[in-house]
N, C-alpha and C positions, 0 to 999 in steps of 0.2 A: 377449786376455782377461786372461793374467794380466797386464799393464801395468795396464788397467784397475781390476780390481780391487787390484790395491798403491796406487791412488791414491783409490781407494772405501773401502780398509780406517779404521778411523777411528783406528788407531795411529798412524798414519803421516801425521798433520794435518801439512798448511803449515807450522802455526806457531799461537800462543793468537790473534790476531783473523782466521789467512787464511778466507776460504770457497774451499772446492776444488771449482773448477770445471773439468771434464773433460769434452772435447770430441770424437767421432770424424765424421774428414769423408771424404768421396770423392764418387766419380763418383754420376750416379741408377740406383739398382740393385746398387750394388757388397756391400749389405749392412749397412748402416749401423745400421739400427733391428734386426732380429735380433740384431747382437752386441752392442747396449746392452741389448735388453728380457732376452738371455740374462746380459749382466753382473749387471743388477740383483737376478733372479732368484737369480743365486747369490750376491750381497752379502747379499739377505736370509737365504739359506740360512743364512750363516755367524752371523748372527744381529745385524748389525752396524747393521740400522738400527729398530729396536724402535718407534721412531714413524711407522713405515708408508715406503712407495714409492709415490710417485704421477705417472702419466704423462699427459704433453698434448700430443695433435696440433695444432702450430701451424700448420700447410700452407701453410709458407711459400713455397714454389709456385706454389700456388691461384691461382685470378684477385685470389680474396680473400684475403690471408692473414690469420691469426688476430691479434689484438693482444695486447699482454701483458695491455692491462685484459680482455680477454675471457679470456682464461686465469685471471687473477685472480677471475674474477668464477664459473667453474666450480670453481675451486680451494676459495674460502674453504666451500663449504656441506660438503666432503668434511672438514672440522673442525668439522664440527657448525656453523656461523654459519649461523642461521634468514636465511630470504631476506632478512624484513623487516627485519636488522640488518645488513644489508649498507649499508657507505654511499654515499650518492650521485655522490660526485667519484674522480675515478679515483687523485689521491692519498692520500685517504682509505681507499680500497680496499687500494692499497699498504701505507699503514701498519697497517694490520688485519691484513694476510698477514704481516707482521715480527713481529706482538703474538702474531698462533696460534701462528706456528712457535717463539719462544722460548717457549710456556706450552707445546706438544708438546716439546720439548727438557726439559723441566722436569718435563714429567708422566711421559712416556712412553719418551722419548730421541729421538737424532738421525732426520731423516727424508731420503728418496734424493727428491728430484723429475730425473724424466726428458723433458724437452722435445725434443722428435722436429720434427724437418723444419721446422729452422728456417733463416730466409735473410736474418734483418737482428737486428746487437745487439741494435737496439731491443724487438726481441719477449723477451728474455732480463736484461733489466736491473732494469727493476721486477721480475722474479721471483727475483733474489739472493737468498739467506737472509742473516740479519743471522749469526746465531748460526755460530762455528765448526764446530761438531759437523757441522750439515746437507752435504748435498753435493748438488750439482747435475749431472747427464749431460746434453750436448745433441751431438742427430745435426744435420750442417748440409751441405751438396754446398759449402759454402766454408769457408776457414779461420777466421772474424770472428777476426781477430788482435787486435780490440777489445776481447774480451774477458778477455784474459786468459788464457788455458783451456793448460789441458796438452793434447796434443793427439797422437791416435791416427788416423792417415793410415789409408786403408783403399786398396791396390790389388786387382787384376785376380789371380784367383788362379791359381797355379804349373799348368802342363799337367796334373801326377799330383793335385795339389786338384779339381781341375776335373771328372776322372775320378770322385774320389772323391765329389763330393758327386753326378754322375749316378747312381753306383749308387745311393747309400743311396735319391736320392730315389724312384728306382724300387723300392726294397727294403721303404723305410716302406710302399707301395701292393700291394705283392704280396712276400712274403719270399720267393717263391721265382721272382720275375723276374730273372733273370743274364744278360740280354742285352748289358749292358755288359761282362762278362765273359767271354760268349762272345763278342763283338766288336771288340775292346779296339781295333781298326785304327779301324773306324768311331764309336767312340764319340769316341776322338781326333782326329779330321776333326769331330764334331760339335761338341766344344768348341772346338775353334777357330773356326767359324762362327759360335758362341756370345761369340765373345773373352773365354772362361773369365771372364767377366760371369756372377755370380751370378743374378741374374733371369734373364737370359736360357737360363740352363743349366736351373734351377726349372721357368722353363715348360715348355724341349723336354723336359725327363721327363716334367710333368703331360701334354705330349700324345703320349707316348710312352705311359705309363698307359691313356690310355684308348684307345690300341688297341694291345690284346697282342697281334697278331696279325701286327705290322710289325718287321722287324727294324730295328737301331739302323743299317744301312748302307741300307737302304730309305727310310729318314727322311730321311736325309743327302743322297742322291739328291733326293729332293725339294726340300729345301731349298735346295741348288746350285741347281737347275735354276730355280728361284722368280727372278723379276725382281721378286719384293718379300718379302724376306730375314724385314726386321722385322713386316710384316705374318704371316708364319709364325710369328715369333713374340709369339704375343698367345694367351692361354686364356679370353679373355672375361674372366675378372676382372684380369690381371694386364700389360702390356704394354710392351717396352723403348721400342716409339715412343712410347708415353705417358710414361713416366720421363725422357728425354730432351724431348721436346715442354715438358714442365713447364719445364725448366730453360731452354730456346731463348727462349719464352715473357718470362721474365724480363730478356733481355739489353738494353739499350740499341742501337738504332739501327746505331751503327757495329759493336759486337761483333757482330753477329745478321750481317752482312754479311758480317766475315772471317771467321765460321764456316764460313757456305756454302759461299767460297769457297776456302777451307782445304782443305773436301774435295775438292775439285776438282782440288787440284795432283798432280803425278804422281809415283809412286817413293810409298817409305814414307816421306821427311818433307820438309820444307821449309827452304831456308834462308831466311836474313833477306832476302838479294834477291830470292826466287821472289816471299815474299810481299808486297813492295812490287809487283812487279811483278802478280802477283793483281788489289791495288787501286788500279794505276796511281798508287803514290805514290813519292817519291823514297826514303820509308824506310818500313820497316815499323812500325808501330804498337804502339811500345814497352808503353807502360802498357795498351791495348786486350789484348794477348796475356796480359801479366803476371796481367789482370783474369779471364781465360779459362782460365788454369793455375790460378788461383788456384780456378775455380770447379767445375776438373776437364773443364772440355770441350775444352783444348788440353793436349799432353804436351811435356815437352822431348824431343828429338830424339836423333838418333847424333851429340853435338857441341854445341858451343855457337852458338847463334844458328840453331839449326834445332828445327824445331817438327813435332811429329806428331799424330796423331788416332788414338783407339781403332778400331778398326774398324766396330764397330756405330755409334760417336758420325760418322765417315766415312760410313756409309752414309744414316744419317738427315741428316744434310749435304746431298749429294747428290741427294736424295728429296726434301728443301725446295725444291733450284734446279729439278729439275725437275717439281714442281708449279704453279711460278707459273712464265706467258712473262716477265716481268721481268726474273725471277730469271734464265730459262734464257739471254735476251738480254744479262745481264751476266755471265754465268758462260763465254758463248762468247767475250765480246770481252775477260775474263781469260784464257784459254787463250790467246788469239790472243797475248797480251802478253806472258804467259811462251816460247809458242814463239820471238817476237822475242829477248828474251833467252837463250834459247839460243841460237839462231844470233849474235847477237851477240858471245857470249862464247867462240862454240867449242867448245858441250857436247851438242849438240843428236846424239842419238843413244847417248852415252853410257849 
């Protein structure tokens, strides 16, 4: 937050033509849109963008995802542009969004626009501000190193964070629910199940909420016991299989492959030979992996040239191959190829 905001302050410009663009990415779930809609909030607090804050879900996600002219096109009427003076061409639309924003810079002062869950430059480009003043925040699950952006990493939070946000969220629901307190062994075992993954912590509070009657090691039991992890965690509105599902959704062909099969290998990470060996190739799939860190669904390893998987992002892995026989028929005859390599190499039991 504070990085964020010293790069929101408008003392603290680029430079007289930069436009500051600041960017936070991670995993789906890690918390991305909370700590931008709360940056914002306190930018405007501070009093620092006088010509408004304006946010656009681009659901870059989606089956569909939004475009920048469709963004453009919800944006100009919140400047007052009557419908029927909106223009026709999507360049034209552009250039109308450059003409409000500097006559808001002019009238009123600089303005924050926050573009949320986005997954290609292109949704973010036509919506630059000309003017230096403006700033732009965009949450992305990639780095688009396209565009320029400073950029606020978001991981998996600390065991004692992860504690900490169970209670409160049990605290905002009932100020006098201390079950994580009185539990503090079990609540720890939950957030690790959780892989101190902010959604997935959120929810098991919200369904710890509604039944006070369970203790926080009673849940956990459950939980363990579940041969469908992420299906436990789901509250009807909010869902880590669906957070993940989104981003699966998006992968190309070969990625979406050595995903599945990622989860599949065994121990906590993979070297570069497990995973050739995964997908019967002679090497593992440089730029493929690179594209999958980058997108937060592969992690670097204990090492270099070894590769690991969140846990949750592992178990919906997992949960892909064995939903489809395809999948389950190519994920057995990867096992079978790593266990060759083990015996081959002389590791096989280690």
């Amino acid at each position: 937050m504070a990085r964020l905001l010293s790069w929101l302050d408008p003392s603290t410009s680029g430079g007289p033509q930069a436009v500051l663009v600041s960017a936070v990415f991670g995993l789906g779930g890690i918390g991305k849109t909370t700590l931008a809609v709360e940056a914002a909030h306190a930018a405007r607090a501070n009093g620092w963008f006088p010509g408004g804050a304006l946010f656009v879900d681009l659901r870059g996600y989606d089956e569909t995802p939004a475009t920048a002219d469709q963004a453009l096109q919800s944006l100009l009427p919140t400047f007052g542009v009557e419908p029927e003076h909106i223009p026709a061409t999507a360049e034209e639309r552009a250039a109308l969004y450059l003409s409000v924003l500097d006559e808001q810079a002019a009238d009123r002062g600089p303005v924050l626009i926050l573009l949320d869950n986005v997954s290609s430059p292109d949704q973010v480009r036509p919506l630059l501000p000309g003017n230096s003043g403006h700033r732009l925040l965009v949450t992305a699950r990639d780095r688009l190193p396209q565009l320029g952006a400073r950029l606020v990493p978001l991981d998996q939070l600390t065991p004692q964070s992860a504690l900490g946000l169970l209670n409160l969220a049990l605290r905002v629901a009932d100020p006098h629910d201390s079950r994580v307190t009185d539990d503090v062994d079990g609540a720890e075992r939950l957030a690790a199940l959780c892989g101190h993954l902010p959604l997935a912590l959120q929810i098991a509070a919200g369904l710890l909420a509604r039944s006070r009657d369970i203790t926080v090691s009673d849940f956990v039991d459950d939980l363990t016991e579940s041969i469908d992890r992420l299906g436990h965690l789901n509250d009807s509105e909010r869902s880590v299989r669906g957070a993940f599902d989104l981003s699966y959704r998006q992968l190309p062909a070969a990625q979406g492959r050595l995903l599945r099969l990622l989860a599949l290998a065994p121990g906590l990470d993979a070297s570069d030979e497990v995973v050739a060996a995964l997908l019967g190739a002679d090497a593992p799939p440089a730029q493929d992996l690179k594209s999958l860190v980058r997108a937060h669904l592969v992690e670097h390893g204990n090492g270099r040239g070894r590769w690991r998987l969140h846990d949750l992002v592992r178990a919906f892995g997992a949960e892909v191959v064995a939903s489809d026989a395809s999948f389950r028929e190519e994920g057995e005859a990867a096992r079978e190829r790593v266990l060759e390599l083990y015996h081959r190499v002389g590791v096989c039991g280690r």
